[in-house]
ROGUNU-566355 format. One record per atom (N, C-alpha, C, CB): x negated, y negated, z. Coordinates in steps of 0.2 Angstrom, whole numbers, plus 5000, padded with zeros to 4 digits. Each point is the difference from the previous one (the first is absolute). Glycine has a CB too. Layout:
REM residues N
XYZ/...
***
This chain:
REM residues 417
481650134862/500550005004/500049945005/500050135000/500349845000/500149935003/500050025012/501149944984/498750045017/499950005008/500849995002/498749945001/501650075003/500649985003/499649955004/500850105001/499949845000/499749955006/500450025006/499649904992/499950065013/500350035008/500950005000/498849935006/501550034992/500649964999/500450084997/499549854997/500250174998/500350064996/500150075006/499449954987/499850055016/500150055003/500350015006/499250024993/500949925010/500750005006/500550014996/499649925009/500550054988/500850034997/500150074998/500349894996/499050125003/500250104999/499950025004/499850044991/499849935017/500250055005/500849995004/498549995003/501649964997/500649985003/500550064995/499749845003/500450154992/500550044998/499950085001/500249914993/499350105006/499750074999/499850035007/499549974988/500849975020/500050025007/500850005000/498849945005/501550024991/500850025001/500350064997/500249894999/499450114995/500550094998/499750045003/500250004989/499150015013/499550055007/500650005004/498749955000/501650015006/500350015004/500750015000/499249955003/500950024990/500850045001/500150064997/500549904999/499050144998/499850064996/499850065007/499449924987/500350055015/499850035009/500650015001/499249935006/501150024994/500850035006/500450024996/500149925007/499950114986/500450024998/500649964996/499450075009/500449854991/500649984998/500049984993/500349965010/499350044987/499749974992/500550044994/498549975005/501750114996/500150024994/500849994997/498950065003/501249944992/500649994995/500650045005/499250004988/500650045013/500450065001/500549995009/499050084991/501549935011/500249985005/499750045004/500949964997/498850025009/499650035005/500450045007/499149904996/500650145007/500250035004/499849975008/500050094989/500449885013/500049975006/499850075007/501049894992/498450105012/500050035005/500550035006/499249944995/500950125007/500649975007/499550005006/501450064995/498449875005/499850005007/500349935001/498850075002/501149925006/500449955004/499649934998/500450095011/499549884983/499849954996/500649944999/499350104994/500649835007/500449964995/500450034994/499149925004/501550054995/500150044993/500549954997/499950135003/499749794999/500749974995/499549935003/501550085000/498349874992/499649955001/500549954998/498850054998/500949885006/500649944999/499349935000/501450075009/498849914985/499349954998/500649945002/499150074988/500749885017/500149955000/499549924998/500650095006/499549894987/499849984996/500049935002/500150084993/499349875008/499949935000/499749984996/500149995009/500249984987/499649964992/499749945002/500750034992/498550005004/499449965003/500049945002/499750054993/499449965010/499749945002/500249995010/500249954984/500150075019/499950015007/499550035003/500950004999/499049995007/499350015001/500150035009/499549884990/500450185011/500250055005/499749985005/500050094993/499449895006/499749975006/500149955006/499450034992/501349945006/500149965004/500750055004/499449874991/500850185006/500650055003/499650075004/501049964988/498650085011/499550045003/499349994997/500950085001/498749885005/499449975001/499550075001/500549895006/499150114988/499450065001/499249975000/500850084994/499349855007/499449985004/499849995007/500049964990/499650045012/499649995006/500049945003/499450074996/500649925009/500149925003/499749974998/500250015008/499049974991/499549984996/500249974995/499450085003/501049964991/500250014994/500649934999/499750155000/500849865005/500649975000/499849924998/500750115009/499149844995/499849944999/499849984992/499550005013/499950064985/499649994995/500650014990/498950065013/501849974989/500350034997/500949974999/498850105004/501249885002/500849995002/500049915004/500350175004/500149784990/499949935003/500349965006/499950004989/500249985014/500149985005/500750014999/499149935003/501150065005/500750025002/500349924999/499950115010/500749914985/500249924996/500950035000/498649944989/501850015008/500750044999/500149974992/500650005013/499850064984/500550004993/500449995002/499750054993/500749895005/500850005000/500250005005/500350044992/499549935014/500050025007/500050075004/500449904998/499350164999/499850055000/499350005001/500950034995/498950005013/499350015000/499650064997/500349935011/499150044987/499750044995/499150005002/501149954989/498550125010/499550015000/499850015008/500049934988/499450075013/499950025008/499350015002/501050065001/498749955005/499449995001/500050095005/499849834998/499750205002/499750065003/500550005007/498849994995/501149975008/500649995007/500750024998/499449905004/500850104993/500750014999/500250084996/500249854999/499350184998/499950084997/500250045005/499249994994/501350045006/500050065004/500150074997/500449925007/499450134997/499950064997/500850035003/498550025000/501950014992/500750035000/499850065003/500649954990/498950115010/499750044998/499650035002/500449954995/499150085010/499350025002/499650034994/500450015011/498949984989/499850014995/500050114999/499249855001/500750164992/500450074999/499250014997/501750014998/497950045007/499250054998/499649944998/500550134994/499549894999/499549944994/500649945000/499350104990/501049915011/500549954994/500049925006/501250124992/498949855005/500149925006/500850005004/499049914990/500950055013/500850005002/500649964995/499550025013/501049994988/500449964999/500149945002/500350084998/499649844998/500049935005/500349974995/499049985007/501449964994/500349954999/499749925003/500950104998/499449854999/500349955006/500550015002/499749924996/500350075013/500549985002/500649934998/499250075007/500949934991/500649944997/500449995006/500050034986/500450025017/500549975001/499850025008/500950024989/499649955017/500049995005/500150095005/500449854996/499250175006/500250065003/500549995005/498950044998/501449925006/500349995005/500749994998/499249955006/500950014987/500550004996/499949994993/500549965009/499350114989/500050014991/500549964996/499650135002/501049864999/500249954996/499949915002/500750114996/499049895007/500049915001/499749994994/499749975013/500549964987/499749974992/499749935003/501050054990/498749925005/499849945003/499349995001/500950005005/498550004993/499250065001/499950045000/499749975002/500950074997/499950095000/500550004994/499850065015/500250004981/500250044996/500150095003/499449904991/501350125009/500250065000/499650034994/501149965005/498850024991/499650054991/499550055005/499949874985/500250195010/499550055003/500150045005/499549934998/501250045006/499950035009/500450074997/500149875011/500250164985/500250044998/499550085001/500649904994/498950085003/499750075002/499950025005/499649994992/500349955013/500050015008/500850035003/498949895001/501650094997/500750005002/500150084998/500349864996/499550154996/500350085001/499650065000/501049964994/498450005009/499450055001/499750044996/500449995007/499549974987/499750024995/499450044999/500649924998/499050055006/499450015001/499650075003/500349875001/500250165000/499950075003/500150054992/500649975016/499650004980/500050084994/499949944993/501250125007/498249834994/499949954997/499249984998/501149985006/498750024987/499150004998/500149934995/499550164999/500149785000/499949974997/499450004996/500849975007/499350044986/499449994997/500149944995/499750115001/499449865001/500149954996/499550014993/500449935012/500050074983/499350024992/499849914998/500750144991/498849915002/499549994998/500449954994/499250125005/500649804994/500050004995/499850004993/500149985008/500350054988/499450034995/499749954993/500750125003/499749834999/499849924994/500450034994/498749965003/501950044998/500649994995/500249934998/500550095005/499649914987/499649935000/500849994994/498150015003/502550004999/500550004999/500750015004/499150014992/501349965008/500850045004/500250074997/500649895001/499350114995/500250084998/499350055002/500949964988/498650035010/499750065005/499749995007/499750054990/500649905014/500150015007/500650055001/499449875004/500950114993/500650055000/500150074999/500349924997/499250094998/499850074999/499650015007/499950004986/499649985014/499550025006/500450025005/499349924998/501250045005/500250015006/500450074998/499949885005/500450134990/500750054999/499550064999/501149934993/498350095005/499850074999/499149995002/501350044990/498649895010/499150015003/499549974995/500350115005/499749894988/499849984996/500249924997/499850144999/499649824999/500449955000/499850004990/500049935016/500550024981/499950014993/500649984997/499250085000/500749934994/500549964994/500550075000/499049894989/500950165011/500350074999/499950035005/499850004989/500950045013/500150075005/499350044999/501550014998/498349985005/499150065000/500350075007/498649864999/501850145002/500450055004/500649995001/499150025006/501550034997/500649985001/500249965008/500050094991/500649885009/500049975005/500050055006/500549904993/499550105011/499850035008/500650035002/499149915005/501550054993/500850014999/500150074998/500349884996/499650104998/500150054994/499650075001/500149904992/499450085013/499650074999/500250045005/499049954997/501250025011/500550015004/500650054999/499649885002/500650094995/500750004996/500050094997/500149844994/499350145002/500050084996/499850055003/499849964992/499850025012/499750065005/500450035006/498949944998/501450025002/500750045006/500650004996/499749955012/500350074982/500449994997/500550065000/499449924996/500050165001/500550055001/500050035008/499950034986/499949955019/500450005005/500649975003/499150014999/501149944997/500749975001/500249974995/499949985011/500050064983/500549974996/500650025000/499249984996/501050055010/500850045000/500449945005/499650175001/499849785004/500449985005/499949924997/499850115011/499749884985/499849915000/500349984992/498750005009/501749994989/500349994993/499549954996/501250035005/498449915000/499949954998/499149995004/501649964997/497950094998/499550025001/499649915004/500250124987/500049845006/499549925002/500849964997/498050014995/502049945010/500349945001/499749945000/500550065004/499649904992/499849924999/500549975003/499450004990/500849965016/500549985003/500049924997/500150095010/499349894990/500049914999/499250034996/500849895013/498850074983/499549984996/499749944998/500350094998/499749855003/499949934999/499549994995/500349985011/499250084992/499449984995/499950074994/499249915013/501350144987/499950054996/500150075004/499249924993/500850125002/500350055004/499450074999/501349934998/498450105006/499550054998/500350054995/499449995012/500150034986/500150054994/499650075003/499949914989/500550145008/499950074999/499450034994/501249995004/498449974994/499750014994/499850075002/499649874994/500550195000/499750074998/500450065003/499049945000/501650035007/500150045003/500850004996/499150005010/501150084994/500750014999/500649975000/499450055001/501249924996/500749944999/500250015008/500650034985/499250025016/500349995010/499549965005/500550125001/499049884995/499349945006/500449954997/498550045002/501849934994/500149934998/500549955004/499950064989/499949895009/500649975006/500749974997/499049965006/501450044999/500750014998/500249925003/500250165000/499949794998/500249935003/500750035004/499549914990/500550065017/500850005003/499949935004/500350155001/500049804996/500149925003/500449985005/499949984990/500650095010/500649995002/500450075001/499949894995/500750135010/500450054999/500549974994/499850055013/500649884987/500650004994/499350014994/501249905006/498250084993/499649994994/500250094998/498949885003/501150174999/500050065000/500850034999/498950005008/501749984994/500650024999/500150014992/500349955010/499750004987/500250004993/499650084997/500149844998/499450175003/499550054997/499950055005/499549934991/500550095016/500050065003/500750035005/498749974999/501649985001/500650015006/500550074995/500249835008/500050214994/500550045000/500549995002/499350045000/501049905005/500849995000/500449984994/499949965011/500750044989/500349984994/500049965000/500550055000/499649905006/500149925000/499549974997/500649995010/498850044991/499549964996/499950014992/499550005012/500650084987/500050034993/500450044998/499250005001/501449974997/500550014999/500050074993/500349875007/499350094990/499850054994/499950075001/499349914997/500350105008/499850105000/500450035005/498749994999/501949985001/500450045005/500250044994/500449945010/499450134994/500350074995/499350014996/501649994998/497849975002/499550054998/499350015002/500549994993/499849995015/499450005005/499950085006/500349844998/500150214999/500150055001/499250034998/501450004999/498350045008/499150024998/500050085002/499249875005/500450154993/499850075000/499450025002/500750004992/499250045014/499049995002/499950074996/499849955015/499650054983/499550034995/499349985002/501049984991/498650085005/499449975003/499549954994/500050135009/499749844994/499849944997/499450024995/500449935011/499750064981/499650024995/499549934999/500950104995/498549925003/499649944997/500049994992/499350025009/500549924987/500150014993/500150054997/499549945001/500050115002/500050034993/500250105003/498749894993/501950075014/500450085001/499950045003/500149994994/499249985009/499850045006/500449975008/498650024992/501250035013/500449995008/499449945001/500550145005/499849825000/499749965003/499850035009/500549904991/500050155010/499950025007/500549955002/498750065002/501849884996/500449985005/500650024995/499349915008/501450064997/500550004997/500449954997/499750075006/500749924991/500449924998/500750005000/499149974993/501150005008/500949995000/500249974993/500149965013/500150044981/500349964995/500550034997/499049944998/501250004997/500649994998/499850034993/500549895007/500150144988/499950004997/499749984994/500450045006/499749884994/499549964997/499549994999/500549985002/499350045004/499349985004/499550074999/500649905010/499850174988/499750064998/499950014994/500450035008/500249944986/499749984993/499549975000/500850004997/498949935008/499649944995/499350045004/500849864997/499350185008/499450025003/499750084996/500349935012/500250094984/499850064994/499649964994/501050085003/499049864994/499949994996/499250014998/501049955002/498650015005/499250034999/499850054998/499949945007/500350114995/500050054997/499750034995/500649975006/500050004989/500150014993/499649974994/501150005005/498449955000/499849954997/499449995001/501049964999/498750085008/499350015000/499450044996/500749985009/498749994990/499650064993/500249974997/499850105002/500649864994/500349984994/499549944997/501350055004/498349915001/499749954996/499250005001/501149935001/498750025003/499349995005/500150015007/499749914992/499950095010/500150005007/500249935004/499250094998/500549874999/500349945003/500649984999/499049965000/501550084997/500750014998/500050045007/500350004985/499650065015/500350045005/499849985005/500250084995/499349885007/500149965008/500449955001/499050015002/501249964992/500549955002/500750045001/499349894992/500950195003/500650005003/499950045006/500749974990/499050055011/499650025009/500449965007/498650004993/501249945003/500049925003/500949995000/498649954994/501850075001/500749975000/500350065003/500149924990/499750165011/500250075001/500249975008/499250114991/500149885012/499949975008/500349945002/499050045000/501149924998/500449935002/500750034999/499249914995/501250134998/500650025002/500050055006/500249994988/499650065014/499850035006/499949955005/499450094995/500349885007/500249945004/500549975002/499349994998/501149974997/500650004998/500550025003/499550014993/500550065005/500450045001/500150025008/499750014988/499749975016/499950055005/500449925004/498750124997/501049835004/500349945001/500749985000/499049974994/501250065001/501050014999/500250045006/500250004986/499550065011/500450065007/500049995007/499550084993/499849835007/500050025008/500449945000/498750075006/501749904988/500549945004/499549975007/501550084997/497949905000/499549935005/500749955001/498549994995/501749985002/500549945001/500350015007/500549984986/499750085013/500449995008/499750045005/501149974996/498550065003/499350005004/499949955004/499550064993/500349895002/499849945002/500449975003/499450004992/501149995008/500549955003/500350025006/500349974989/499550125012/500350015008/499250015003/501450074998/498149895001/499350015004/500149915000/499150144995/500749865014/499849925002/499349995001/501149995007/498749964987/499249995000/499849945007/499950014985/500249955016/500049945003/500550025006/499849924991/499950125014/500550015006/499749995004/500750074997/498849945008/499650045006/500149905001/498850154997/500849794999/500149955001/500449955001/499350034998/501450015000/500549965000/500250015005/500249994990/499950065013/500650035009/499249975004/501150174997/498449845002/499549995005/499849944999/499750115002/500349844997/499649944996/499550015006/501049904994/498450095001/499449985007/500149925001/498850114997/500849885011/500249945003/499749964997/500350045011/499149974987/499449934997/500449984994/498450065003/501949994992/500449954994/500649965001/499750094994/500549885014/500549965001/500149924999/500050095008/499349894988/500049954999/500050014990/499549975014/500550074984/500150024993/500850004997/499050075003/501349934990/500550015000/500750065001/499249914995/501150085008/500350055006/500350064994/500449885013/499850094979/500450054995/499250064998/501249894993/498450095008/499550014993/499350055007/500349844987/499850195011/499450065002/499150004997/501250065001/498949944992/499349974997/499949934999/499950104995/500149855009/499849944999/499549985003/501049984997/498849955003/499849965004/500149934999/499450085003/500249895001/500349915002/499449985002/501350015005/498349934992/499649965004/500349934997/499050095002/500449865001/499949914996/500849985003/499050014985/501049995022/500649985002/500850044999/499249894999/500850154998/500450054998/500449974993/500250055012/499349924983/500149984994/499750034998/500249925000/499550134998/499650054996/500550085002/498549925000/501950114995/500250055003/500050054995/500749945007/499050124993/499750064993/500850055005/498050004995/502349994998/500650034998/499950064997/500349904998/500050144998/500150044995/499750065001/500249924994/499650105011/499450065001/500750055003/498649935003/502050054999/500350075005/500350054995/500349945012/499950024982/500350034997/499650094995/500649865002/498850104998/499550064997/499950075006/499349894992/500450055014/500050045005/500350065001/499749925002/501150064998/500550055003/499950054996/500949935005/499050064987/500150044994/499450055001/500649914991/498950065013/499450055000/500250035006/499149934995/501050065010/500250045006/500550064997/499949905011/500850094986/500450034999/499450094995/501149865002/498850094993/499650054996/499450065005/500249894989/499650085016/499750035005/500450045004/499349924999/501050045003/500450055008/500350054994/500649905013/499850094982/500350054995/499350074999/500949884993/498750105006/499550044998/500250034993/499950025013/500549924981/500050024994/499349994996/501249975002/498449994999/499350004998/499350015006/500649914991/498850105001/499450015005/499649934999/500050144999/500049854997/499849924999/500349954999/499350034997/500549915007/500349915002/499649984997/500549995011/499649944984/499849935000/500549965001/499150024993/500749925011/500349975001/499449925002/501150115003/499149854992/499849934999/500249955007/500250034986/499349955016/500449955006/500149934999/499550075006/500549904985/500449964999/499549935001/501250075005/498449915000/499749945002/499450004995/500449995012/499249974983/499650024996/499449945005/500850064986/498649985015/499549975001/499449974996/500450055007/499949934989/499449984994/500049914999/500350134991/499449865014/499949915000/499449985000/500849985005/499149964992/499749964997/499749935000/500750084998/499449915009/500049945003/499650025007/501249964994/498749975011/499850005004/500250035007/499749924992/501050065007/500450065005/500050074999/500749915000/499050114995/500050075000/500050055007/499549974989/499950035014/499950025006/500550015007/499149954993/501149975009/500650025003/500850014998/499249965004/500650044988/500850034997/499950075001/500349924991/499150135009/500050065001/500050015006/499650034990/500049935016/500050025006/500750015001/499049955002/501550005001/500750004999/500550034998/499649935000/500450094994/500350044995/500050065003/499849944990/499550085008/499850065000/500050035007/499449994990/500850005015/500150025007/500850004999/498849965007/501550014990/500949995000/500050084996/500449844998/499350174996/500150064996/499550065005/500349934986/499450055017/499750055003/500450035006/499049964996/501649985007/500250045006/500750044997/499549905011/500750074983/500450034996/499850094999/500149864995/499450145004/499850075000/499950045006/499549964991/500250005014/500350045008/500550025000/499549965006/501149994991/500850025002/500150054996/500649895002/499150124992/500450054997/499750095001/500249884991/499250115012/499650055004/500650015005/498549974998/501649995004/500350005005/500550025001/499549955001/500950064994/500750014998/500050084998/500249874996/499350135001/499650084998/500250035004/499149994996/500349975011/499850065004/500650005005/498649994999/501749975003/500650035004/500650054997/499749895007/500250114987/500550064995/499750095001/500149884989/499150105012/499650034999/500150055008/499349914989/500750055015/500150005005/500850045005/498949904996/501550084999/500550015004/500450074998/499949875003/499850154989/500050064998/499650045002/500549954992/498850065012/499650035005/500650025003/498949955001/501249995004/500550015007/500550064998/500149865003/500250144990/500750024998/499950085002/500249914988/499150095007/499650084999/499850025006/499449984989/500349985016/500050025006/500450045002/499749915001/500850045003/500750015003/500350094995/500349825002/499650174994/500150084997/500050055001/499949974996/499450035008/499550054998/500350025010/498649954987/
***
């Protein structure tokens, strides 16, 4: 018998500590899980920055000591100041038991968060909508991915490698609260943008899968229910609720709305299950559940769901005052190097991700943030310093945008009661 070498046997602890912990919690098996009712999170939103950024210059988890030894002198990119020295760290945050506190650089001018000019606004967001109070930063473990594709993996489900060694965290998400709201969320996992790929569902059920949505018009032609848009199914988009069968005919315990199209093609499994291998009847397992999804997607007409839910609002009537030097149309942006550098194209995803949120049509979000950090040069360093605090305060806004949604639907419930 040949010895494993050290090399082999971390990668069978690594994987064999990922299915351990997601088998713990209950989220590893095929089968749609049964979601707890306690007062728990119940809806994950992965905001994705493609590689090579480097955290440490956005939440500081070394020690003063540390900081000289680790972080290069305070220099500017593009006339954007970059990098810092111990003196300028401030704690967001008091430290919580074991845990260290929350620090950053201060970048920007406390007296006037948006001055520019040796200060930089980037960042001042989490301090702006107070993030820091219902806020943990962790920073991992490199595992020596030694490719783009399984840093990718790594990050999407934990294991890093040429192949899915677990499902993505999405997907697992997704299933596990799934017969809990599969009456209310039509659209289990959403890919809104993906730049560098899109996580997978490997092993689990066609409802952990992900379902691309780029766009509300990208969705008309194939889920809108108006005429104007589908002119075709007027007169056979009449549904009938029924309780919801699986392949092979049994109750699922929920219920479904369809047409009678959509009641023929979901009888067919049926008929056609036991008839071959088994790896036949998981695949039509696989098309039974996607039609069921499907189906469940039409009835709830998302299109105009979506179109009467405002994603992008809280910052548009309230603009905070530090973004007044930013461009005045655009909510996810920023601006440095004299206001010749301007990262564009982020609101439009954004809004699509708030909408799908405030809607409460899905349980899982990815969403790509567009700027890729994978350089190559000597500038690396303060391209991610720079950047990566532009996309990081980007992410405060959109917490941010959350949480005063989050917040003002308390208020609502409040006021109710």
């Amino acid at each position: 018998m040949t010895t494993p070498s050290r090399r082999t046997l971390l990668k069978w602890a690594l994987g064999a500590g990922q299915f351990a912990l997601l088998e713990r919690a209950g989220l590893l098996g095929s089968r749609a899980a049964h979601a707890a009712d306690t007062d728990v999170p119940s809806r994950l939103v992965v905001l994705y920055i493609p590689g090579g950024y480097r955290p440490a210059y956005y939440f500081t988890p070394m020690d003063d000591a540390e900081i000289p030894l680790c972080v290069p002198t305070p220099s500017t990119y593009s006339a954007e100041p970059v990098f810092f020295d111990a003196s300028k760290v401030v704690n967001l945050a008091p430290a919580n038991g074991p845990y260290k506190p929350l620090r950053t650089w201060q970048s920007w001018n406390p007296l006037n968060p948006a001055e520019r000019g040796g200060f930089s606004p980037l960042m001042y967001g989490f301090t702006h909508f107070a993030l820091h109070e219902q806020m943990s930063v962790l920073h991992g473990i490199d595992q020596g991915s030694n490719d783009h594709s399984s840093a990718f993996i790594g990050s999407m489900c934990g294991v890093a490698g040429a192949d899915y060694r677990a499902p993505a965290i999405h997907s697992v998400i997704a299933n596990h609260l799934f017969e809990k709201y599969r009456e209310s969320r039509p659209l289990p996992f959403v890919v809104v943008s993906g730049e560098r790929g899109t996580p997978l569902g490997m092993g689990l059920p066609s409802h952990a899968s992900p379902i691309r949505v780029p766009s509300i018009q990208a969705l008309k032609p194939q889920l809108s229910s108006k005429p104007a848009d589908n002119p075709w199914w007027t007169g056979l988009d009449a549904r009938t609720e029924g309780p919801e069968l699986d392949a092979r005919g049994q109750p699922t315990g929920g219920t479904l709305k369809t047409t009678t199209v959509e009641r023929f093609s979901l009888s067919r499994a049926q008929q056609l299950m036991d008839r071959s291998t088994g790896k036949v009847d998981n695949y039509l397992e696989g098309l039974h559940g996607s039609l069921s999804s499907v189906s469940r997607v039409l009835a709830t007409d998302v299109v105009s769901v979506l179109e009467g839910t405002k994603g992008i609002d809280l910052m548009t009537a309230n603009r905070p005052a530090y973004l007044s030097s930013y461009l005045a149309n655009q909510s996810f942006t920023y601006t440095f190097g004299n206001a010749n550098f301007h990262l564009t194209g982020l609101d439009p995803r954004m809004d699509l991700a708030l909408r799908l949120l405030k809607s409460d049509l899905c349980t899982s979000l990815h969403v790509s943030l567009q700027l890729d950090f994978d350089t190559h040069n000597g500038f690396g360093h303060g391209y991610s310093c720079a950047h990566g605090r532009g996309l990081m305060d980007c992410v405060a806004r959109f917490l941010g945008e959350a949480q005063g949604r989050a917040r003002s639907r308390q208020a609502g419930q409040d006021a109710a009661r």
